[in-house]
N, C-alpha and C positions, 0 to 999 in steps of 0.2 A: 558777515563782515567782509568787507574786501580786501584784499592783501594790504593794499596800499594801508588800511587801517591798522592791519595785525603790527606793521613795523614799529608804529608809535608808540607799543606798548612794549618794547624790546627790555627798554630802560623805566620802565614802571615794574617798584617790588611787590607789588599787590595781584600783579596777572598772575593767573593758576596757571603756569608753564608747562609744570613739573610732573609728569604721572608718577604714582606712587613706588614703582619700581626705581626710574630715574632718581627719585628723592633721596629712596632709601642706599642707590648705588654712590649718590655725590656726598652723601654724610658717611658711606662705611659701615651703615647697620640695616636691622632687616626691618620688611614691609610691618612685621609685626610690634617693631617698636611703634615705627609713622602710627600705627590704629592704637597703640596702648595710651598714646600720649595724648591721643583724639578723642577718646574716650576718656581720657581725666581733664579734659575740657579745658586743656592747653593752645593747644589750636586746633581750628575746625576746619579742614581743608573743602572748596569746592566740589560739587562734582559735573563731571561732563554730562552730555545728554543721554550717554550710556551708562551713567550711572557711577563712571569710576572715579575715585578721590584724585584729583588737581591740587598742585602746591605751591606757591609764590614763594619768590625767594626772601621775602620776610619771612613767610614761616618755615623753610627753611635754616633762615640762623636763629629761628627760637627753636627748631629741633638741635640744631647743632650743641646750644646749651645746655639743653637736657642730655643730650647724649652726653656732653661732656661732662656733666653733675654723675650720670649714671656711672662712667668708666669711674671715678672716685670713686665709686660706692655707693653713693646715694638712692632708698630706693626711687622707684621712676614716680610715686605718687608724690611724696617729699621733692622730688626734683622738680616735678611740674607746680609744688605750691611755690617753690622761693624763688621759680620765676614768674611768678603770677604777684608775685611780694617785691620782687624787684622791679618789674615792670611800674606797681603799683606807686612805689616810694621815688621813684623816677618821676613820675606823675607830679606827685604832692610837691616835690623840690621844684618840680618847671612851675606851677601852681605860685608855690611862694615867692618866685624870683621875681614872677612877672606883679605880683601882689606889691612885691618891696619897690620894684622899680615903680608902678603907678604911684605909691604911697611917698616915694622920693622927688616925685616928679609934681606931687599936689594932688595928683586925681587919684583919690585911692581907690573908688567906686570903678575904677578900670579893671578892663578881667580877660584885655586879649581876645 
């Protein structure tokens, strides 16, 4: 990729930025949280050609979440389901909105 390409992606949250260390330095917690939460299949961070886990800053603010559920208490498996639940009812509510507005609109067979 040529430079001039990497810049386009500055402001895209889906580029793998982030090494794992980096990740775990801008949320506050350790490398071994980033892999417990990766393993309860929260999020799946990229990896480089050397093999090492890369992270977008989307999934950075869903680790942020979890860490934030975790410092309340919550354990880290519980915290990775009720954002995998929130995410999900997030979903369904954009789903219905756009369902209600077709069905307002006449075309209810519309789906976005």
């Amino acid at each position: 990729m040529a430079a001039d390409d990497s810049f386009g992606r500055l402001d895209d949250d889906d580029y793998p930025a982030y090494t794992m260390g980096r990740a775990a330095a801008m949320l506050g917690t350790t490398q071994g949280f980033l892999r417990a939460i990766g393993e309860a299949r929260l999020i799946t961070p990229l990896r480089s050609e050397g093999g090492h886990r890369r992270y977008s800053r989307y999934q950075l603010r869903i680790a942020a979440r979890a860490r934030e559920l975790v410092d309340q208490g919550t354990p880290i498996e519980s915290a990775c389901r009720i954002i995998i639940l929130e995410d999900q009812l997030e979903e369904a509510q954009r789903l219905n909105a756009e369902y209600r507005r077709a069905a307002e609109s006449g075309n209810p067979t519309a789906t976005g």
